[in-house]
C-alpha positions as CSV (number, residue, x, y, z in Angstrom):
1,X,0.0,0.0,0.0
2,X,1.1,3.9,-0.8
3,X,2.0,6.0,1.7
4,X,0.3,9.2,2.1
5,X,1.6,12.2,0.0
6,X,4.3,13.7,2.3
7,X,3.3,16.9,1.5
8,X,-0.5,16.8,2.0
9,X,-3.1,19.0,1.2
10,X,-2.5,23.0,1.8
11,X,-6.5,23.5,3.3
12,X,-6.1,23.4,6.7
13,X,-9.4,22.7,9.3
14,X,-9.4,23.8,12.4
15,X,-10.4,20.5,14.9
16,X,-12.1,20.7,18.1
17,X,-14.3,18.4,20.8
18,X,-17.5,17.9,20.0
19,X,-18.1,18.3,23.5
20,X,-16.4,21.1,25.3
21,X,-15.8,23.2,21.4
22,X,-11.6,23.0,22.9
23,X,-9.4,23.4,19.6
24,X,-7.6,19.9,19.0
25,X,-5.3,20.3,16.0
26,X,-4.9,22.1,12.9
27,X,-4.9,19.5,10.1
28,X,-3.9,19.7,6.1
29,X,-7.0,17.6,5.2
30,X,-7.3,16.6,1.6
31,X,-11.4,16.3,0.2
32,X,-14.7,16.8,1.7
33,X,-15.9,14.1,3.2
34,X,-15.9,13.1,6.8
35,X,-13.1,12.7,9.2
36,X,-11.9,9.8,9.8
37,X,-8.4,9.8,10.2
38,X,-5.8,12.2,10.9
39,X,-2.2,11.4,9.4
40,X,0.5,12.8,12.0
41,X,2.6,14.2,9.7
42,X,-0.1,16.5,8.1
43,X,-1.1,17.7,11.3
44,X,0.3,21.4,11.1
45,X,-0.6,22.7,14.8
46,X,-1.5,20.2,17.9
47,X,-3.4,21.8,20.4
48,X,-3.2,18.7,22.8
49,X,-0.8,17.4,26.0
50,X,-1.7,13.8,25.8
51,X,-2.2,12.2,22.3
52,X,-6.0,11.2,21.6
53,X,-7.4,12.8,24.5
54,X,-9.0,16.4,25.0
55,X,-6.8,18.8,27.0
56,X,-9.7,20.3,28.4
57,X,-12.6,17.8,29.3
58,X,-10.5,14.8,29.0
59,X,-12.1,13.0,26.9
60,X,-10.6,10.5,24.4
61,X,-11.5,11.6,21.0
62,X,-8.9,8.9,18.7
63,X,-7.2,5.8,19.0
64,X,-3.3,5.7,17.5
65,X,-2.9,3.3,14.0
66,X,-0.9,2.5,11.5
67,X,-2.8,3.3,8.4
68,X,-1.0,2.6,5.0
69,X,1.9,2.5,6.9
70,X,2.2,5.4,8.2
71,X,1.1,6.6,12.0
72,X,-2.2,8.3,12.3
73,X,-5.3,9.1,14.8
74,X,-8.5,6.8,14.0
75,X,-11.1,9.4,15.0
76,X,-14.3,7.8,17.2
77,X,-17.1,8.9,15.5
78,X,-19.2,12.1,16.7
79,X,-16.1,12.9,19.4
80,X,-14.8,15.5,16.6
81,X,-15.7,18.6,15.0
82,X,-13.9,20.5,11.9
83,X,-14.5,23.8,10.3
């Protein structure tokens, strides 16, 4: 399988909890569809202390993979907002 383009997408979205509206990451996300998954190495700005969890209401919002071989957040579905 292809590894992600190192580069990445230049739009950036703005990430935050679903819950508590705290600003999670800034991400180079590439389409329009949902989010899903965040590739580390696209993510331009990281707003959190501990990976996958919320720095404000501690909640978890992702689980660490290995997608295509490279490391990424699995987002849990509804934990997650994007603009």
């Amino acid at each position: 399988m292809a590894k992600p383009n190192k580069k990445g997408p230049t739009k950036t979205v703005d990430i935050f909890c679903s819950q508590c509206k705290a600003p999670l990451f800034k991400y180079r996300k590439g389409g329009k569809g949902a989010l899903l998954k965040c590739f580390i190495e696209r993510i331009s700005q990281d707003f959190t202390t501990i990976p996958c969890v919320c720095p404000n209401c501690s909640r978890p919002f992702a689980r660490e993979a290995i997608i295509r071989g490279a490391p990424a957040y699995k987002m849990i579905g509804g934990k997650v907002t994007f603009k």
